[in-house]
C-alpha positions in Angstrom: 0.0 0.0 0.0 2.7 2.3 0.7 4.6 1.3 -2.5 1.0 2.2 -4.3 0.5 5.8 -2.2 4.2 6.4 -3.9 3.2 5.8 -7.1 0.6 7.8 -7.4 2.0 10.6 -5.2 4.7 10.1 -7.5 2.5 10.6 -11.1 0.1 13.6 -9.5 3.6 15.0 -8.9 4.7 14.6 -12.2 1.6 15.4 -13.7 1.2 18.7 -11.8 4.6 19.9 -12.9 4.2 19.0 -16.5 0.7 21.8 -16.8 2.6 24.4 -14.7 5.5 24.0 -16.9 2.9 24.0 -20.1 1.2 26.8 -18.9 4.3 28.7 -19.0 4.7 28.0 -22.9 4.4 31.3 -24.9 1.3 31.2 -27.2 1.6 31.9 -30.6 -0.7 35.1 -31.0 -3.2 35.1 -33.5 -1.9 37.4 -36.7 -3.1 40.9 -37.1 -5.0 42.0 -40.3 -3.2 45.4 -40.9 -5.0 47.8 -43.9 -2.9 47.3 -46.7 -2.7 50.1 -50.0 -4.6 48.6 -53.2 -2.8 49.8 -56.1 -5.4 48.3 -59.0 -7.2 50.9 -59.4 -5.6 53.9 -58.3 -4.5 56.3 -55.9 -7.0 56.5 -52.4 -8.5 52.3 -52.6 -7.3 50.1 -49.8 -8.0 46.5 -49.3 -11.1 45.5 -47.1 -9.3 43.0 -44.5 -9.7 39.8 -45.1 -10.8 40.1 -48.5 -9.4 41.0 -51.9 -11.9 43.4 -52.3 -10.6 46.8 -52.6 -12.5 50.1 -51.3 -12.4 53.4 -51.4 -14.0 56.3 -49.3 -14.0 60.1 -50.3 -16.8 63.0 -50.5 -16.9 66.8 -49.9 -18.7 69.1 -47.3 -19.6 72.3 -49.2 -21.1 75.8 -48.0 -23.4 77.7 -50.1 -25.2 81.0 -49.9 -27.0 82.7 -53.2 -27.8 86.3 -52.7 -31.1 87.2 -54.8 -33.1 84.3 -54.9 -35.3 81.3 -52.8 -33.3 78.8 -54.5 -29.8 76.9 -53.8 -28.5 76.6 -57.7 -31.8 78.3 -59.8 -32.7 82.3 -60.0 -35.5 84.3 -58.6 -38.1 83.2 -61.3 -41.0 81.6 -59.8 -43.3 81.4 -56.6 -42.0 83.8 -53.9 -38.6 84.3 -55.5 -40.1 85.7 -58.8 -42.8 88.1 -56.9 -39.7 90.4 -55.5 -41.3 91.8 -52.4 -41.5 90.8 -48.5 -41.9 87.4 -49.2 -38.9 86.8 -51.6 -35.5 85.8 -49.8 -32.5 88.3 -50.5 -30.5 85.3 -49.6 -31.1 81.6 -49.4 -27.9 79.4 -47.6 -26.8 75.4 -48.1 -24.7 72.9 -45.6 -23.6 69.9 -47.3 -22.2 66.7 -46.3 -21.5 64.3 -49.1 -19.9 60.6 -48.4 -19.2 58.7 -51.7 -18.0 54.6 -51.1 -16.4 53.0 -54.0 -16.0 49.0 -53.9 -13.9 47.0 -56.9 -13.2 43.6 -56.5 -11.5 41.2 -59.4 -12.9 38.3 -60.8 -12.7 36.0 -63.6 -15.1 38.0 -65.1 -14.1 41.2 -65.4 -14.3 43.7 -62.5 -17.3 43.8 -60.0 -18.0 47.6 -59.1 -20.4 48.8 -56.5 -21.0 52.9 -55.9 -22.7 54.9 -53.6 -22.9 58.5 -53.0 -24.7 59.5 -49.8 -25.7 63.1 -49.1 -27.1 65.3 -45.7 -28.4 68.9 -46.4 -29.0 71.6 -44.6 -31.4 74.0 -46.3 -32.9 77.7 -45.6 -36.5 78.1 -46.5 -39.1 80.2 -47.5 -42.1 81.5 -46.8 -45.6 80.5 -48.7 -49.1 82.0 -48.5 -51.2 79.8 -46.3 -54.1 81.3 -47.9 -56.0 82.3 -44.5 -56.9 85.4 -43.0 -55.5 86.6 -39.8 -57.6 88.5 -37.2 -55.7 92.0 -38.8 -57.6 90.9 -42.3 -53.7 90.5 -43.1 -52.4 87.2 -44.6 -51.0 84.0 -42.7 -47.6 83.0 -43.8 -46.4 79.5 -43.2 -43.1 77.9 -43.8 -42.9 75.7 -47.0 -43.3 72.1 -46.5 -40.9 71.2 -49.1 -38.0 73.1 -47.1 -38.8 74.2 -43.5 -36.7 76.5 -42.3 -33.7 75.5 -41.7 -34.4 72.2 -42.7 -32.4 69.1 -43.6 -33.1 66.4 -45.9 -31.0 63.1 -46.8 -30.0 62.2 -50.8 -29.2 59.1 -52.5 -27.2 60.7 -55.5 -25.6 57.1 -56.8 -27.0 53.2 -55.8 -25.0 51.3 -59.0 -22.9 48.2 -59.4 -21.2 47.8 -62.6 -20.5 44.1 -64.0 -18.8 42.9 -67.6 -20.0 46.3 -69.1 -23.2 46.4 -67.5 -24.6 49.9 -65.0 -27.5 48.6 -62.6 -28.7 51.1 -60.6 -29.1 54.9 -60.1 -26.1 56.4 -61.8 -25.5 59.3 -64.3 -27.9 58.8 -67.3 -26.0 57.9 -70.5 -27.7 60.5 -72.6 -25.6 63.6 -70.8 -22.0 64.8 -70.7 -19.1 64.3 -67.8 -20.2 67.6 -67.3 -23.8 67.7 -67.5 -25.4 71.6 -67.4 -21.7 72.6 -65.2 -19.5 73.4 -68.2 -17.8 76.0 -66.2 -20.6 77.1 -64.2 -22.6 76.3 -60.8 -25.9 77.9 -61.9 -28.6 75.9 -63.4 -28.1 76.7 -67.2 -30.8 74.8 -70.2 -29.3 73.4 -73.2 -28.3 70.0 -72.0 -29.7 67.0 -70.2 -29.7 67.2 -66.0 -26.2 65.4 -63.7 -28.9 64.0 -61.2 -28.4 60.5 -61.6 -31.3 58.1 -62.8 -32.2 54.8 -61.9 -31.3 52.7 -65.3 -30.4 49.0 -67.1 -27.1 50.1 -69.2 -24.4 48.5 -71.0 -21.3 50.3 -72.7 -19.1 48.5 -75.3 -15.5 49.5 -75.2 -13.9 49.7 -78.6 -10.2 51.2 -77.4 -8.3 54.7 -77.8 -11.2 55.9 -75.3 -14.1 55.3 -77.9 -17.2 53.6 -76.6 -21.3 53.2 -77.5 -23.9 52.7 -75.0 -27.4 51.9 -74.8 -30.1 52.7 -71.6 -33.4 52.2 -70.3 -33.7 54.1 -67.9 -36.4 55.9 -65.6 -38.5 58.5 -66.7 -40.5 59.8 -64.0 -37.9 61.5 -61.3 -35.7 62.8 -63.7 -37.3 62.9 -67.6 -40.5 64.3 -67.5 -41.7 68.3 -67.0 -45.4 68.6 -67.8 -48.2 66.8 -69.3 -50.9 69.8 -69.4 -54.8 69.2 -69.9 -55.5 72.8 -71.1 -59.3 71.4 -70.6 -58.1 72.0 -67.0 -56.1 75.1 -67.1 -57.6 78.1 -64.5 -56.8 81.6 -63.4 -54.4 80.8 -60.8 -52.5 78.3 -62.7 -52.0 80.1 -65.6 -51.0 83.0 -63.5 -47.6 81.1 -62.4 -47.3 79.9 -65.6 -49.3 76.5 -65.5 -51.0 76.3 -69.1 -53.6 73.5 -67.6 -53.9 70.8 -65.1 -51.0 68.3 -65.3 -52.2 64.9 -66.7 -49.2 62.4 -66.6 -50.3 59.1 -65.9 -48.0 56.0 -64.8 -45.4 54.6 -66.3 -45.5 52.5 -69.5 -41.5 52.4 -71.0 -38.6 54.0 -69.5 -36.5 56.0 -72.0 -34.3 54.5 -74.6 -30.8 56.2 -74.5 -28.6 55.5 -77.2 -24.6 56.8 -77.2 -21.4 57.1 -78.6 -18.5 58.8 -77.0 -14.6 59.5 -77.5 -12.5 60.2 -74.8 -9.2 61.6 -76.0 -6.3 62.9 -74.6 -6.9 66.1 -76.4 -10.8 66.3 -75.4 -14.2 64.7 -75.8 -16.7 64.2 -78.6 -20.3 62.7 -77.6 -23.2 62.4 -79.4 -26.5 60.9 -77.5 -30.2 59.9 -78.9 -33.2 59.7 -76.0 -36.7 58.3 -77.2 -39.1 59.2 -74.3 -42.9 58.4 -74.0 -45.9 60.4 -73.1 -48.2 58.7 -71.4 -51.5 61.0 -69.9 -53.8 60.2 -67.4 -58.0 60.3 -68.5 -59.9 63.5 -69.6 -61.1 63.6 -66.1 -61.7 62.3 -62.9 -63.0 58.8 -64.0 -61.8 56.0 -66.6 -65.0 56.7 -68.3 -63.5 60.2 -69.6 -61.1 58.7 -72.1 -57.9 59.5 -72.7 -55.7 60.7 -74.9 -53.7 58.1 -76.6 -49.8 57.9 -76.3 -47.3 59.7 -78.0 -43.4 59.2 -78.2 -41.2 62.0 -78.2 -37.5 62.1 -78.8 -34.1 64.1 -78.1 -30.6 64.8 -79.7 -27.6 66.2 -78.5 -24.3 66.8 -79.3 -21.2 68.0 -77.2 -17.4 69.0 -77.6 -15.0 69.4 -75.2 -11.6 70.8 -75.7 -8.7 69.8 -73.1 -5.3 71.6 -72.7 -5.7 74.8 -74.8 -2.9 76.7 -75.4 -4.3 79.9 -73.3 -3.0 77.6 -70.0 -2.3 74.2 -68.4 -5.6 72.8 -68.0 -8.1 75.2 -69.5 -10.9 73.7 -71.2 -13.6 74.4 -73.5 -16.9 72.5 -73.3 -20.1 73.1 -75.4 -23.4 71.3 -75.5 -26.2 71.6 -78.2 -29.6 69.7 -77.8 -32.8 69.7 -79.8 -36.0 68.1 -78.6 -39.9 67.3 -79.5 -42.2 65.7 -76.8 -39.1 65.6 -74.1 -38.1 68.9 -72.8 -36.4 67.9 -69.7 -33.4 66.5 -72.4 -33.3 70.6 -72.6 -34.1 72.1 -69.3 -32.9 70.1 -66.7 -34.7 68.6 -63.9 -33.0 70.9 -61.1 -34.7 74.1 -63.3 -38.8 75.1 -63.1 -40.9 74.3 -65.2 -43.2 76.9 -64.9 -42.2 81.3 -64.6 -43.8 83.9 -63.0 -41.3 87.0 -62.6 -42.4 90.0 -61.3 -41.0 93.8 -62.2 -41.6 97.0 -62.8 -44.2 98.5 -65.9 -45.1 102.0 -67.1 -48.5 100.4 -68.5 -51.3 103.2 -67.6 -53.6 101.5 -65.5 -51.1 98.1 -64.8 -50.0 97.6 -61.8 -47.2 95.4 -62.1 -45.8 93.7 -65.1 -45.3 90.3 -65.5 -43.3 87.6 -67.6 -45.2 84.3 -67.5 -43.8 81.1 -69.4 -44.6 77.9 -69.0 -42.5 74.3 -70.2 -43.9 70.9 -71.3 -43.7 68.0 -72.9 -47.1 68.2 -74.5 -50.6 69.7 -74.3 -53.7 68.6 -75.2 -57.6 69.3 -74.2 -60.6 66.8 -73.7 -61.3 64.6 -76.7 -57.9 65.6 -78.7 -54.3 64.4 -78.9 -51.4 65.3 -77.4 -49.3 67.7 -79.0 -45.5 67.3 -78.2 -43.2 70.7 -77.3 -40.7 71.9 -79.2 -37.5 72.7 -77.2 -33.8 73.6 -78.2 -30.9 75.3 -76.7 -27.3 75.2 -76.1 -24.7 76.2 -73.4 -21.0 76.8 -73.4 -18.2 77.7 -70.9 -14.7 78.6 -71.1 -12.3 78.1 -68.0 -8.4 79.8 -67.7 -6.4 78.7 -64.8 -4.1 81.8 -63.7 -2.0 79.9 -62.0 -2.4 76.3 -59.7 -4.4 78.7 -57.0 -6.7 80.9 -58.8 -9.3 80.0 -61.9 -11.7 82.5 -63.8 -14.5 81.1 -66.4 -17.2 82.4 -68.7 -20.5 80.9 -69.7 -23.8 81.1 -71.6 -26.6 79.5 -72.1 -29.8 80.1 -74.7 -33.3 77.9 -74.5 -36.6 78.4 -76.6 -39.8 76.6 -76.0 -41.9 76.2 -79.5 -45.4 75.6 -79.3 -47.0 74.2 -82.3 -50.0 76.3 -83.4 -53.0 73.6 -82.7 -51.4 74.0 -79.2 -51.1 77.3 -79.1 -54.6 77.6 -79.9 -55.1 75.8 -76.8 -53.3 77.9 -74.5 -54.5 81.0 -75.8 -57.9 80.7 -75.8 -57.4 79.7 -72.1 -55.6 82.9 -71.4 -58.0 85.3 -73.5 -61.0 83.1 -71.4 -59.2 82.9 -67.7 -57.3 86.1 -67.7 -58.8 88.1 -69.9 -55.7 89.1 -72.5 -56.0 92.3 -73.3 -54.6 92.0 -77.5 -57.0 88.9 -77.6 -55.9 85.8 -79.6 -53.6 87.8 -82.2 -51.2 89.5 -79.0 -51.3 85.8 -77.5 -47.5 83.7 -77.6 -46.7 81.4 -75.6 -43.4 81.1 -76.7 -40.4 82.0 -74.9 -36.5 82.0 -75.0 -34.3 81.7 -71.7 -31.3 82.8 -71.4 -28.5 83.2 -69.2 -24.6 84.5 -69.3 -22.2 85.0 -66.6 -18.8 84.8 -64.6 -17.4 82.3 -62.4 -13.7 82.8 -60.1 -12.1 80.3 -57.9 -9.4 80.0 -55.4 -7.7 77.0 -53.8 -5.1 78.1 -51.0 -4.2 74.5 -50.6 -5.2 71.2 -52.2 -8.8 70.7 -51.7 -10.0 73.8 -50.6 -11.7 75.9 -53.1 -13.6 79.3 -52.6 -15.7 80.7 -55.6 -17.7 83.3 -56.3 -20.5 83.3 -59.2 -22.7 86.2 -60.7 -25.1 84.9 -63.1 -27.9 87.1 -65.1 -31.0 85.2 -66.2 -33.1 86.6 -69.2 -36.7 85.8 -70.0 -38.1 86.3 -73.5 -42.0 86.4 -73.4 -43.4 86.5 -77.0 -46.8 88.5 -75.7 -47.6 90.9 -77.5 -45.9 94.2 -76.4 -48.0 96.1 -74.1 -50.2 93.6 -73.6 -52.5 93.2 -70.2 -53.8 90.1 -68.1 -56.3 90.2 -65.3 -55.2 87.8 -62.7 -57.0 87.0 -59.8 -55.8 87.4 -55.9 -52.1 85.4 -56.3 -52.3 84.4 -51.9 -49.2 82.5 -52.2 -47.1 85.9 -53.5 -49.5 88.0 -51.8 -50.1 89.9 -55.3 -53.6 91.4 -55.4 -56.0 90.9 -58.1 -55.7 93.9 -60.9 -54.1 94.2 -64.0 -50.7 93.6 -65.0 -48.5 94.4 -68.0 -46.8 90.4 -70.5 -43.0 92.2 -70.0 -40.1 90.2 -70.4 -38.2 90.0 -67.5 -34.6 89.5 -65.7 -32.8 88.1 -62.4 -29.4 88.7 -61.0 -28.0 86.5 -58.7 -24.6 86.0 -57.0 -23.6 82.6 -55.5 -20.7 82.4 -53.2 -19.2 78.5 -52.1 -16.8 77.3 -49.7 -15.8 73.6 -50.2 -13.5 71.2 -49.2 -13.2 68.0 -50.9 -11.4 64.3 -49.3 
């Protein structure tokens, strides 16, 4: 018994030893996952750890205030803006945050691309007529519910993933230019198709030395679509802000069929783009047993130059755009720009109290029991930009729109306005046609990378094809707080002056 106590004595011994001496072992630590520089695909993309997915991360946060009008990037020429009294802001200010994330990962098949560009704004409102009396017999005012004061909204500007040539998603529609309606400018200028991207179906066929074609399907309704007017339904009111009937669009039946073909050159850009767009209304009125019209397809064209390097300067370009359209005006006035214009000014009329340029944009009109019949739009825009030196930058630009009716529509529209706002030159004085147009300045400075300050003056000219000295009758305007008399068809300007801080990562 005492040899067996030994023993086992002897092994717990042994035993014990052995897992203090274990325990005392240095453990091989588990290796660390450092961030490591993805050089595939250019400067800024690292490699997500633990995949060979590479991703990069970048945005801008960018301060804006525009003196002389209620809106961010557009002029004074509509709603409270346009009426140029106590309701009109002599400033309107923008905070932006922008994050963008791009992810690239290589396959077998080509490379998998995702993108996404999320914004936060920060907005300063307006003021809109609530139409109410207050106890004083004065007028309520209310903030608008499209921008509180102050208020901040969220943005999805890109959603895409890119595959073997293929765009799913919301991304840039293939119809417009790198540069979109900004060939040296900030302002909203007409004459070529709108940057806000565009949820599409796309696929893009390289060909080499930077030439490709495209083709697109891609969403009408947010983007590619101004007005579908019912001049059946047009009233006093509307046709006072420059609404030529009630707007009629119904749902969607095809997206828009985008065709292109670019080159992308060392020594600049050539692009020319094809859109086909439908018009689909709504019923005569408020039933399906109205009827409607029947559907009409509409089309656009564009082409755009862009000049790189010029001999004036390292890195001053050149970019022009020309577009024509019939049945698809937002191909011509972008989707950031009103579609109806109701400027206010000055008049020497005898008996007017104000004058008045009123224009209005669509893609077609019709009235009960007829057709549609498509708008006519066409216009271009151009900007030249000279860098002084690698801190300062001055451009020029212009712009010129015109909206054509066709005269079966304008026979609408005017016998609306001789019946609603009683035109004082009758039919024969009566135009809707207009031209818009707009030149002006931009400068820039960036102290240090990254970090630009600019300054923008920008003067916006409206063409009104009224007969000269003619009158309209329009009724109490509440949401302007414009009383109901007579006022003079004048054409009409607005001046404004946009001033940016932004600093890009």
């Amino acid at each position: 018994m005492k040899v067996m106590r030994g023993i086992i004595l002897g092994s717990a011994a042994m035993f014990g030893g052995g897992g203090a001496q274990a325990a005392d072992l240095p453990v091989k630590a588990k290796a660390i996952e450092y961030v490591k520089v993805c050089s595939l695909y250019g400067a800024g993309f690292y490699y997500i750890p633990g995949t060979d997915t590479c991703i990069k991360l970048g945005g801008y946060l960018r301060v804006n205030a525009v003196l002389g009008s209620n809106a961010d990037f557009d002029f004074a020429s509509s709603g409270a803006g346009g009426a140029r009294n106590r309701l009109s802001n002599y400033y309107t200010t923008k905070a932006r945050q922008d994050l963008r994330i791009d992810t690239r990962t290589a396959t077998e098949y080509g490379v998998v691309r995702t993108f996404a560009e999320l914004v936060f704004s920060w907005t300063t409102g307006g003021y809109t007529g609530a139409g109410t009396t207050a106890v004083n017999g004065g007028t309520t005012y209310t903030s608008s519910t499209s921008g509180q004061i102050a208020g901040g909204s969220l943005g999805v500007y890109y959603a895409f993933i890119q595959f073997a040539g293929f765009t799913f998603g919301k991304a840039e529609s293939q119809f417009r230019t790198p540069w979109a309606q900004y060939g040296a400018n900030n302002i909203e200028l007409p004459g070529s198709a709108g940057w806000d991207p565009v949820n599409q179906i796309s696929y893009t066929a390289e060909f080499g030395q930077g030439i490709t074609a495209t083709i697109s399907a891609q969403d009408q309704v947010q983007n590619y679509t101004t007005n579908i007017w019912n001049v059946s339904g047009a009233t006093a009111a509307g046709l006072a802000t420059g609404a030529y009937g009630a707007n009629d669009i119904g749902g969607t039946r095809a997206p828009d069929l985008i065709a292109r073909v670019r080159v992308d050159q060392a020594w600049g850009l050539f692009q020319a783009s094809f859109a086909a767009h439908d018009n689909h209304a709504a019923y005569y009125g408020a039933s399906e047993l109205t009827d409607h019209p029947g559907d009409k397809w509409g089309w656009a064209g564009q082409l755009a130059l862009s000049i790189k390097n010029l001999p004036t300067g390292a890195g001053d370009t050149i970019n022009l755009t020309g577009v024509y359209a019939n049945g698809a005006s937002r191909y011509v006035f972008n989707d950031y720009m009103t579609t109806t214009y109701a400027i206010y000014g000055g008049t020497k009329v005898t008996g007017a109290y104000q004058s008045l340029g009123i224009a209005g944009i669509s893609d077609s009109v019709f009235v009960t029991g007829a057709g549609q019949q498509l708008t006519m739009t066409y216009g271009f825009n151009g900007g030249y930009t000279h860098n002084w030196d690698p801190y300062w930058s001055t451009s020029i630009f212009g712009a010129w729109a015109a909206v054509r009716y066709n005269n079966t529509a304008k026979g609408y529209i005017c016998g609306a306005f001789v019946a609603n706002l009683a035109l004082s030159s009758g039919l024969g004085g009566c135009n809707p046609d207009f031209n818009y147009a707009v030149v002006g300045t931009t400068t820039a400075w960036t102290p240090v990378k990254n970090l630009t300050f600019t300054g923008e003056i920008s003067y916006l000219m409206l063409d009104q094809r009224y007969a000269g000295g003619s009158t309209v009758t329009l009724p109490l305007q509440s949401g302007v707080a414009k009383p109901a008399t007579v006022y003079e068809l004048k054409d009409q300007n607005s001046l404004v002056l946009l001033l940016r801080a932004q600093r890009n990562f």
